[in-house]
C-alpha positions as a printed Julia matrix, in Angstrom:
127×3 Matrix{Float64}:
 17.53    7.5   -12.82
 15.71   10.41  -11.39
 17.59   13.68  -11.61
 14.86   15.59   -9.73
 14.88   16.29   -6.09
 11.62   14.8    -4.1
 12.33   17.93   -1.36
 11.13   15.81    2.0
 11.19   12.3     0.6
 14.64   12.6     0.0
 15.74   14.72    2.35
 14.77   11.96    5.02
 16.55    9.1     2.68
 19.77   11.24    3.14
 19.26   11.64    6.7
 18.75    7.74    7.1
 21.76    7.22    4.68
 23.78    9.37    7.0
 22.41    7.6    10.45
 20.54   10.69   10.93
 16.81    9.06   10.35
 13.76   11.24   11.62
 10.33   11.36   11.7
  7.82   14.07   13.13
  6.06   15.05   16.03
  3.23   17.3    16.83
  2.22   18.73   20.05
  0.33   15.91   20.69
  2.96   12.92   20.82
  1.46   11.91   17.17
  4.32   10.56   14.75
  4.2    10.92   11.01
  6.81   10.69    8.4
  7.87   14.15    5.61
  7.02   15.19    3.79
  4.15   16.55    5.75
  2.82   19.82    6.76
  0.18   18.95    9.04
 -0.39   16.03   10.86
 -2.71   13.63    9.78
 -3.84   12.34   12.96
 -4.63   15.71   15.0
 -4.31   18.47   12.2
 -1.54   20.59   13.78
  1.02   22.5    11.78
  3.44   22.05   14.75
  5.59   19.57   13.94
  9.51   19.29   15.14
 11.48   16.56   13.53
 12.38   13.81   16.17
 15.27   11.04   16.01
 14.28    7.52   14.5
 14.68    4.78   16.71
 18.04    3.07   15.4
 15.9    -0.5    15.13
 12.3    -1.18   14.51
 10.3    -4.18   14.51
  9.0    -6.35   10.98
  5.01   -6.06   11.32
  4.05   -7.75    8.15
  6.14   -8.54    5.31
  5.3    -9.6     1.58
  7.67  -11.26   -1.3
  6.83   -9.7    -4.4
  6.32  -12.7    -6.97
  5.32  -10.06  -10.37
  7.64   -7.11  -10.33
  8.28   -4.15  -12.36
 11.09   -3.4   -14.55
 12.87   -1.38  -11.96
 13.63   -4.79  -10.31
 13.74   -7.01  -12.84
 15.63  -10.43  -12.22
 14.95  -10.0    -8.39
 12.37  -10.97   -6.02
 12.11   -8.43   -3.77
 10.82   -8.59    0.07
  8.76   -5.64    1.24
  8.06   -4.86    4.75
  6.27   -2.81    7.1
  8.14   -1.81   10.36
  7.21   -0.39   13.75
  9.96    2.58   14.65
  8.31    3.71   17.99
  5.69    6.19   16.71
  5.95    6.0    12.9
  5.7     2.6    10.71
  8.21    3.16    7.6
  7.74    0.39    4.5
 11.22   -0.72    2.9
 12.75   -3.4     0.7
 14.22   -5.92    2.9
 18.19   -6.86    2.15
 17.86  -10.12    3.27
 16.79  -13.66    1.65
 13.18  -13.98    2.16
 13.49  -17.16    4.4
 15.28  -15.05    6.72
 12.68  -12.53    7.44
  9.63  -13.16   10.13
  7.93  -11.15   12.22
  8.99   -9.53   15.39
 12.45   -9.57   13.69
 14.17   -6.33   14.47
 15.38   -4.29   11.31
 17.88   -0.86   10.53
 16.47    1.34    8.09
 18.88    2.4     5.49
 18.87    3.49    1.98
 19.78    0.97   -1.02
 19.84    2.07   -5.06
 17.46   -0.43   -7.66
 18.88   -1.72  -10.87
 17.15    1.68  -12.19
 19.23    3.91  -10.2
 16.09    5.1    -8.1
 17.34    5.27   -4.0
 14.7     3.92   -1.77
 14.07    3.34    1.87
 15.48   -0.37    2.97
 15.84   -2.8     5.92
 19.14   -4.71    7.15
 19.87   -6.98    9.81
 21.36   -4.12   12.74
 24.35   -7.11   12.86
 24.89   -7.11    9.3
 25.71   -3.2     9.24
């Protein structure tokens, strides 16, 4: 485990541990996820954090087969979620037979084997 602080990275995993899940918006309506400084689409330095949507929507999804020793002995589910203006990627805690697409997701935070937090998805139901 990780004893450093990834300042922005982590910051928003606490805020989506606590239900508190943002994301960032220029002047122009763009979204983008922090860290960030400028955004990427439009190149302002304006950016005010917004609320994440409490759901989002499974875009694509992939079931690792090879994975690295941080999750060894599991077969993890990765997906790629629309959240109104920002797309977040996340381990999904659910069987992979029971993820499709257009299946509506919560972000929250989980831990790996390795003791490294990362960004997740879970049922809204099963929270």
């Amino acid at each position: 485990m990780t004893n450093s602080k990834n300042a922005g990275y982590d910051d928003l995993l606490d805020a989506v541990d606590a239900d508190r899940g943002y994301y960032l918006e220029c002047e122009s309506g763009h979204g983008s996820l922090p860290p960030r400084r400028v955004c990427p689409k439009c190149g302002s330095t304006h950016l005010v954090e917004k609320p994440l949507p409490d759901t989002g929507t499974v875009s694509t999804y992939t079931e690792i087969q090879v994975t690295t020793a941080e999750f060894a002995g599991e077969t993890p589910v990765v997906a790629i979620a629309d959240f109104g203006p920002v797309q977040l990627t996340g381990r999904v805690l659910a069987e992979g037979n029971d993820i499709a697409l257009g299946v509506r997701v919560s972000p929250t935070v989980t831990t790996s084997q390795a003791g490294e937090r990362h960004l997740a998805f879970d049922y809204p139901t099963r929270r």
